[in-house]
C-alpha positions in Angstrom: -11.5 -67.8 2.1 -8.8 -65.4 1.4 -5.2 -65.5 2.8 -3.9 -62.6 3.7 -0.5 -62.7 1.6 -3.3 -62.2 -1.6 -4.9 -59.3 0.4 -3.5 -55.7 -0.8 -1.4 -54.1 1.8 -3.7 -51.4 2.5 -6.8 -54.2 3.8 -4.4 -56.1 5.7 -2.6 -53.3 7.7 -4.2 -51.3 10.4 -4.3 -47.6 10.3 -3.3 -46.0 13.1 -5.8 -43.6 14.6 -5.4 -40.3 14.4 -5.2 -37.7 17.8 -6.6 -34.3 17.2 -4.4 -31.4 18.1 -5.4 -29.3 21.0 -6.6 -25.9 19.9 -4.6 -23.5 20.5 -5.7 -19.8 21.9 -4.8 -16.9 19.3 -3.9 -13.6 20.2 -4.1 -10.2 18.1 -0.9 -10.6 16.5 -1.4 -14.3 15.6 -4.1 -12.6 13.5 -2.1 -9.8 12.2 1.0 -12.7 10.9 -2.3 -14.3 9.3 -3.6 -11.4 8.0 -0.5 -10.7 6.6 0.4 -13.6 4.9 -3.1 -13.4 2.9 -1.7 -10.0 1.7 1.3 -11.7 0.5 -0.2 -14.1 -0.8 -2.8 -12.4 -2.8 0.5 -9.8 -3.9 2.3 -13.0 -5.1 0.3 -14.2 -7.1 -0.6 -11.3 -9.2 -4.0 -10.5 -7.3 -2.8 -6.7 -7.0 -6.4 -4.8 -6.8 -7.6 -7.5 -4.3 -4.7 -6.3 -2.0 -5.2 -2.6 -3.0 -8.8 -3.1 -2.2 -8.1 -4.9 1.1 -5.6 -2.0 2.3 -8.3 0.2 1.3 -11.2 -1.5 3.1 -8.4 -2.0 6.4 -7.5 1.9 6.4 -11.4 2.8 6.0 -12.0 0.5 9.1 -9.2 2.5 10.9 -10.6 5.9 10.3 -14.0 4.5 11.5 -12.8 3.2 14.6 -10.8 6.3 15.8 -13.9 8.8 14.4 -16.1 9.9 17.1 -19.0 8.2 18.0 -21.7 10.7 17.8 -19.9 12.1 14.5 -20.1 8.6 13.0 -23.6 9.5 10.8 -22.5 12.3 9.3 -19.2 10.5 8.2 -21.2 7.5 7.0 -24.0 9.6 5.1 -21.0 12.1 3.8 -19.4 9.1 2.6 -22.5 7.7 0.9 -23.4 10.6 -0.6 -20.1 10.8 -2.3 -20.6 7.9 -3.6 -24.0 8.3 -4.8 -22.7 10.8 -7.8 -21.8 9.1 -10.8 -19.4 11.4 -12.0 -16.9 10.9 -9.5 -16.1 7.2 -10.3 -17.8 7.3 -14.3 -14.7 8.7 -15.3 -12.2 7.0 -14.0 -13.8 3.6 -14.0 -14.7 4.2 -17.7 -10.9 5.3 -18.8 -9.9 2.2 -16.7 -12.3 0.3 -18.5 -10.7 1.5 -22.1 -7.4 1.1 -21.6 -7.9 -2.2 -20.6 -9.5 -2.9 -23.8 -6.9 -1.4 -25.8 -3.8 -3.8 -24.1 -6.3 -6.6 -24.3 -6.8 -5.9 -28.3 -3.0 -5.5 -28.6 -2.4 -8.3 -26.4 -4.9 -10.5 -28.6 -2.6 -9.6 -31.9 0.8 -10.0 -30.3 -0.1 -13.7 -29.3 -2.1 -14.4 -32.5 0.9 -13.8 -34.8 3.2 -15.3 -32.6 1.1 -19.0 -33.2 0.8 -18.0 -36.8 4.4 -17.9 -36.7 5.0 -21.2 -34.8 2.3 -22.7 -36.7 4.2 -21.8 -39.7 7.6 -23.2 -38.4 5.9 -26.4 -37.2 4.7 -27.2 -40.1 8.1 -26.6 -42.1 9.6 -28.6 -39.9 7.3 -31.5 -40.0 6.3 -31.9 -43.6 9.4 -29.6 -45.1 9.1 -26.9 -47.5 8.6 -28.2 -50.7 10.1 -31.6 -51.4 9.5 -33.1 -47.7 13.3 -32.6 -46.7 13.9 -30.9 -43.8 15.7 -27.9 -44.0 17.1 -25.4 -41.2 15.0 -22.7 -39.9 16.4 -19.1 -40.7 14.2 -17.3 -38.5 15.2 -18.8 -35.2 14.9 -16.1 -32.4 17.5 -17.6 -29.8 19.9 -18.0 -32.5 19.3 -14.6 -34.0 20.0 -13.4 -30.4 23.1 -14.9 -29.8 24.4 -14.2 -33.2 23.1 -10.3 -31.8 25.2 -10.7 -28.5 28.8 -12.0 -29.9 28.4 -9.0 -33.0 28.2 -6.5 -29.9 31.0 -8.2 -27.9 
């Protein structure tokens, strides 16, 4: 039989029980402050062209909402015919498409030789250059900077 001072404290206590909050009745601007703070959100952390897209998609829904009802199909077959012809988004998606390429690709080189270069400084600082003595590193970018900023001052 086990005594309850060997027990762990989380078997011998009691958890209390938990009440569930009433639900509470939202309004349209409780959904607006929500609505909002996913825009934020998705702005704050670098999700740009989700938010574009969103506003985008919001100011379509307005423009449907305050079009005419019996002019609605010829908006919505207007706008899908629009966007039936390739050579109104080809263009511009494909430029898109290339220029993100090209600062990936530079992207890609600017990091590579930066951990070439760290690699290369690692390892001089580890093993040393020649002998296995370590030696100070010339090529020290903070340094170089501050040597930069009291020259100009």
């Amino acid at each position: 039989m086990l005594r309850a001072s060997c027990l762990p404290l989380h078997i011998t206590m009691k958890r209390k029980k938990t009440t569930a909050l009433p639900e509470k009745n939202t309004n349209c601007w409780d959904f607006l402050i929500h609505v909002c703070d996913k825009v934020y959100n998705l702005l704050k952390f670098g999700h740009v062209f989700g938010a574009m897209i969103l506003v985008l998609l919001i100011c379509i829904l307005i423009v449907i909402i305050r079009y005419p009802h019996e002019q609605l199909p010829i908006l919505t077959n207007g706008i899908l015919s629009f966007l039936g012809k390739e050579k109104y988004y080809f263009i511009p998606l494909s430029s898109l498409l290339a220029i993100s390429l090209s600062g990936n690709y530079y992207q890609f080189k600017t990091y590579s030789k930066e951990i070439k270069r760290i690699c290369k400084c690692r390892k001089e600082l580890i093993h040393g250059l020649e002998n296995g003595k370590l030696t100070v590193v010339e090529n020290h970018h903070s340094s170089v900077l501050k040597e930069k900023n009291n020259a100009s001052n």
